[in-house]
N, C-alpha and C positions, 0 to 999 in steps of 0.2 A: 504493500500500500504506500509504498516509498515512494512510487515514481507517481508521478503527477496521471502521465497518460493512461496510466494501468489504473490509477483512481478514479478516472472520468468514464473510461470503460466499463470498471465494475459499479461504479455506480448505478450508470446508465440501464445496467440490465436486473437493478434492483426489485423491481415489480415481477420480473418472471422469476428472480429466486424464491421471493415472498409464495407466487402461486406454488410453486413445485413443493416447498414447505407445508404449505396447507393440503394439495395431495396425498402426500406422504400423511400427513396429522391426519387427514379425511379416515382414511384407510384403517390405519392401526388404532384409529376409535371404535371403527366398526368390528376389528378383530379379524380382520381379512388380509389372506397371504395375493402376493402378486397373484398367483396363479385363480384365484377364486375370482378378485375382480377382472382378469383374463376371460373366465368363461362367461362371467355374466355378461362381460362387456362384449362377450362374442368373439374376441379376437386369443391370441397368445400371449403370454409371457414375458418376452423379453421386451415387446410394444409399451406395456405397462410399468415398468421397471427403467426403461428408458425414458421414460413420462418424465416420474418422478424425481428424477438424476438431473434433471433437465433439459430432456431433449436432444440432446446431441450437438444441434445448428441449426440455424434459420431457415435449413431446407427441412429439415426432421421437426420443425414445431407444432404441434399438435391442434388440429383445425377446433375449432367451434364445439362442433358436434362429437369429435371424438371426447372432447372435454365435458361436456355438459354429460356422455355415457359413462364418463368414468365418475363422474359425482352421482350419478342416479344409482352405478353400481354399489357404492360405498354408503349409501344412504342419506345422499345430499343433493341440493338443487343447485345450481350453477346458476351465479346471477353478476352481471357484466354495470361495472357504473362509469360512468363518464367523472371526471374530476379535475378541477382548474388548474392548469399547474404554476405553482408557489414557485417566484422571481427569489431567489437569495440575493 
């Protein structure tokens, strides 16, 4: 977090760390292994676990609808806000 550029970076990708975090929280409240929100969510494994991790890259980011299935699989609703953003 030394370098400046590496701070503006991680910064910047603060909001999809926060989502992957509560993922991750989603899940192991409901007491569900990757592989169970897998089936419900219809798909495999290692798709859900990659979620959670973060995605991989901005070609790997998890659309809409995959997200909103893996909140329904864990027993949550997926709900999207708009918010101003704050000038420092």
């Amino acid at each position: 977090m030394a370098d400046p550029e590496f701070k503006v970076a991680y910064d910047a990708l603060d909001d999809e760390f926060r989502l992957f975090d509560l993922l991750l929280a989603a899940r192991q409240r409901a007491g569900l292994t990757h592989s169970q929100v897998a089936e419900r969510m219809g798909t495999k494994t290692p798709p859900v676990a990659r979620m959670e991790a973060g995605g991989g890259s901005k070609r790997h980011s998890p659309s809409f609808s995959t997200l909103r299935r893996y909140a329904e699989a864990v027993g949550f609703r997926l709900k999207i806000i708009l918010a101003p953003v704050i000038s420092h």
